[in-house]
C-alpha positions in Angstrom: -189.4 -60.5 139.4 -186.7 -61.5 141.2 -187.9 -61.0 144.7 -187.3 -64.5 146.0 -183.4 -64.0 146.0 -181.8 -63.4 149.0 -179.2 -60.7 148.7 -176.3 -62.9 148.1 -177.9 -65.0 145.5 -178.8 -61.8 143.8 -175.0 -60.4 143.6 -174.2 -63.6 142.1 -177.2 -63.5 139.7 -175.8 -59.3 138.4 -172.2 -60.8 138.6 -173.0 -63.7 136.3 -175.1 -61.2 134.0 -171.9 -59.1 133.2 -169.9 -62.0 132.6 -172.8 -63.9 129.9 -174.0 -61.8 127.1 -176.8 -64.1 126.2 -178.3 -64.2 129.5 -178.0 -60.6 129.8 -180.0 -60.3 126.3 -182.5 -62.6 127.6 -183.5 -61.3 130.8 -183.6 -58.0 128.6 -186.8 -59.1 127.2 -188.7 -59.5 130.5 -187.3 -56.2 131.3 -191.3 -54.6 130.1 -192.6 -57.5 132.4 -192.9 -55.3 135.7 -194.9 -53.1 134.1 -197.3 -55.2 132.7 -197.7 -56.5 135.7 -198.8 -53.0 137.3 -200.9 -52.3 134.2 -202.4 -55.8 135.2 -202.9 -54.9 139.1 -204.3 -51.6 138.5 -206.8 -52.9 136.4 -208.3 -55.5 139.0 -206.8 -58.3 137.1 -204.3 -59.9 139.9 -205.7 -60.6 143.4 -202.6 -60.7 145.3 -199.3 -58.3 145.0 -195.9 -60.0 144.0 -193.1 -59.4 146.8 -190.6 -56.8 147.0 -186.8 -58.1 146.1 -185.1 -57.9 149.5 -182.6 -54.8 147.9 -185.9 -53.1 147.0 -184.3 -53.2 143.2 -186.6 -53.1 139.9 -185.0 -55.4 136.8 -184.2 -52.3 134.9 -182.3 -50.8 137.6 -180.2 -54.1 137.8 -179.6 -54.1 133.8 -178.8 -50.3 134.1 -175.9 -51.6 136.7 -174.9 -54.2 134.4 -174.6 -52.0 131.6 -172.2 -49.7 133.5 -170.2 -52.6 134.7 -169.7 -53.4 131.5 -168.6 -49.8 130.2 -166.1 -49.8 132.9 -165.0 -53.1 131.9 -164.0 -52.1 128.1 -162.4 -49.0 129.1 -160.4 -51.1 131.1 -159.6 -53.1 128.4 -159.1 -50.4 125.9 -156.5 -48.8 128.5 -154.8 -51.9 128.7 -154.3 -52.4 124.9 -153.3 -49.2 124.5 -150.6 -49.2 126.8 -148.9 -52.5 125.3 -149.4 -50.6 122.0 -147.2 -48.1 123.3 -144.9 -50.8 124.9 -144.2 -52.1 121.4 -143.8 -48.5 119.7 -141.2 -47.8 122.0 -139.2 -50.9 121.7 -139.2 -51.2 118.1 -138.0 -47.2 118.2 -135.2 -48.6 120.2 -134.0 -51.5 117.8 -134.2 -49.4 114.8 -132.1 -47.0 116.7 -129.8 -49.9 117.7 -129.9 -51.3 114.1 -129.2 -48.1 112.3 -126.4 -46.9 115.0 -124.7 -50.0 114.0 -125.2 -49.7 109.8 -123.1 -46.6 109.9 -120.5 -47.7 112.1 -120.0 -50.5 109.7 -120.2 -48.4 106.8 -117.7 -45.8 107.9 -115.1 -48.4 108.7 -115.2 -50.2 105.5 -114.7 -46.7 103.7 -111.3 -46.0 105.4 -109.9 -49.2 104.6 -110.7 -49.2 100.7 -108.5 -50.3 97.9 -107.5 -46.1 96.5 -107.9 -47.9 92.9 -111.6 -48.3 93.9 -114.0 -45.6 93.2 -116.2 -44.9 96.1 -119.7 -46.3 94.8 -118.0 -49.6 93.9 -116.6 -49.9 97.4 -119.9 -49.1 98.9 -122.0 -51.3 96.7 -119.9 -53.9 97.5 -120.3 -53.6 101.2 -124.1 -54.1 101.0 -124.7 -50.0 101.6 -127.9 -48.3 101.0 -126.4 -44.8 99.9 -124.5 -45.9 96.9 -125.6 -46.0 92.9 -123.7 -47.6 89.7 -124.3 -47.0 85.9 -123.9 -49.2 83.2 -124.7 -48.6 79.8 -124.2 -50.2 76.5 -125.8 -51.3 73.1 -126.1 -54.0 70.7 -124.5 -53.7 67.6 -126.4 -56.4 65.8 -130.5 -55.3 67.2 -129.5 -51.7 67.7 -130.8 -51.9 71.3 -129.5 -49.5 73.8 -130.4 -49.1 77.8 -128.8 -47.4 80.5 -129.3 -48.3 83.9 -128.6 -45.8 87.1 -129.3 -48.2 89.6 -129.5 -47.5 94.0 -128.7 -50.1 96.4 -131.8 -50.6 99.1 -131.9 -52.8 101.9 -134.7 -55.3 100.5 -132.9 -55.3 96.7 -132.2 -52.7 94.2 -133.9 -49.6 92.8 -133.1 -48.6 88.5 -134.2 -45.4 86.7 -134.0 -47.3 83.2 -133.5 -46.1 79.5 -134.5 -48.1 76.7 -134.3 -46.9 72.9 -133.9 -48.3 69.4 -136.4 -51.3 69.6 -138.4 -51.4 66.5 -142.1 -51.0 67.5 -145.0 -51.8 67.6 -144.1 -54.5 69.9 -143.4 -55.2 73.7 -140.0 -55.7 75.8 -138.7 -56.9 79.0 -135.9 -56.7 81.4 -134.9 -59.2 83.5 -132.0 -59.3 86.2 -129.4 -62.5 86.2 -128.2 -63.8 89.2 -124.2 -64.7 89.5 -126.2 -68.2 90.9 -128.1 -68.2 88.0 -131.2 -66.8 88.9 -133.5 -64.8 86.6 -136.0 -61.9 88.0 -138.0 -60.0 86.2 -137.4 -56.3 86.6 -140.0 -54.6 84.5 -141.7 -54.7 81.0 -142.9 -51.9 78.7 -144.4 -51.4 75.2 -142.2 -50.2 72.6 -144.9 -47.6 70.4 -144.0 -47.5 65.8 -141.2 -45.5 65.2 -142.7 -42.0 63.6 -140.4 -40.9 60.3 -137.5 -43.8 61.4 -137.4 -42.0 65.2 -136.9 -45.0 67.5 -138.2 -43.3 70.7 -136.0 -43.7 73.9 -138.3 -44.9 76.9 -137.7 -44.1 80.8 -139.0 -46.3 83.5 -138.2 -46.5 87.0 -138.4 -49.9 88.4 -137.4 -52.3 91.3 -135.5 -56.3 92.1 -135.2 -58.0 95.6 -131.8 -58.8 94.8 -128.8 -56.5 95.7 -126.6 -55.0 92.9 -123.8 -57.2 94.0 -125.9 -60.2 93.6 -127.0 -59.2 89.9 -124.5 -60.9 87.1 -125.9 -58.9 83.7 -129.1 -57.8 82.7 -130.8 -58.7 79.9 -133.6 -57.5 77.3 -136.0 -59.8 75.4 -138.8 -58.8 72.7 -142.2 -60.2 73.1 -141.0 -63.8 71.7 -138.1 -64.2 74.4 -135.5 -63.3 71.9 -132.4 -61.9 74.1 -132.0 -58.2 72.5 -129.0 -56.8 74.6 -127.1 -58.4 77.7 -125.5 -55.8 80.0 -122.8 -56.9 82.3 -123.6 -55.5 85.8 -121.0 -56.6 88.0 
């Protein structure tokens, strides 16, 4: 079909067919064309025979070509993305390293110079460490609440395993973390079930605060009405 390019002019036309999707589409559909137009010449129907392309190519030979060139082109591509994948894995490997080296340095320094009056998990705590816990734990003498709170030190915030007993159920509590700025998070709710036979069941819950143990004033527990139930000092 395309035997009235020259050579050059037909390069061009397969270079511009792996570069243009919808031109490679459309000359996909004259593709059956050259074989119509045998089907056509056999049966009488043409008087005259269309020329010979000068590289003696058919069109489905040409879009076979293109098709490869364009296989070779993704893998390539895919080659290429992988590679600066791996580029990226390996750097960030190498800050974390960096990072974490440096943590521990810190930590370690800060633990020789501590006040000996100090227990060690305060000290840590205090110094923004990741491997330290504290404990507090008291109970309302007017509501008859009583939590205790084993909280971990993480680098995005804090981590609590949380005890909760004597609320009078049915009904549904909260705790919330205070701020020494005097901001409020909440830290978890739960639903306190009817006491069977008087038996004010104690209930466990693990839960988490983006703020750091240092940063936390007190906590506090409300009932489902905001009434303040217990206040525990934290730090």
């Amino acid at each position: 079909m395309l035997g009235i390019l020259d050579a050059d002019e037909v390069e061009a036309f397969e270079n511009h067919l792996t570069e243009c999707r919808r031109c490679a589409l459309d000359l996909r559909d004259f593709a059956v064309v050259p074989d119509l137009i045998d089907e056509a010449d056999a049966g009488g129907m043409l008087r005259g025979t269309a020329p010979e392309r000068p590289d003696g190519k058919s069109v489905r030979v040409m879009l076979d070509a293109v098709a490869a060139r364009r296989r070779r082109r993704r893998w390539f591509v895919a080659q290429g993305v992988a590679a600066a994948a791996a580029g990226v894995i390996a750097v960030t490997a190498v800050v974390t390293t960096l990072v974490v080296g440096g943590n521990d340095n810190g930590s370690n320094q800060a633990g020789g110079t501590q006040n000996p009056s100090t227990s060690t998990s305060q000290t840590r705590v205090a110094n923004n460490s990741t491997d330290s816990s504290m404990q507090v734990q008291q109970q309302d003498p007017n509501s008859g609440v009583f939590t205790k709170i084993t909280a971990s030190d993480e680098p995005w915030g804090t981590s609590m395993d949380i005890e909760v007993s004597g609320m009078s159920g049915p009904s549904k509590g909260s705790l919330v973390a205070v701020g020494g700025a005097g901001r409020v998070a909440q830290v978890t709710s739960w639903f306190a079930p009817e006491p069977v036979a008087g038996d004010k069941k104690t209930i466990r819950l693990q839960a988490n605060v983006a703020m750091r143990w240092h940063e936390i004033a007190s906590f506090r527990i409300h009932d489902e009405n905001g009434k303040t139930l217990l206040e525990v000092v934290a730090s």
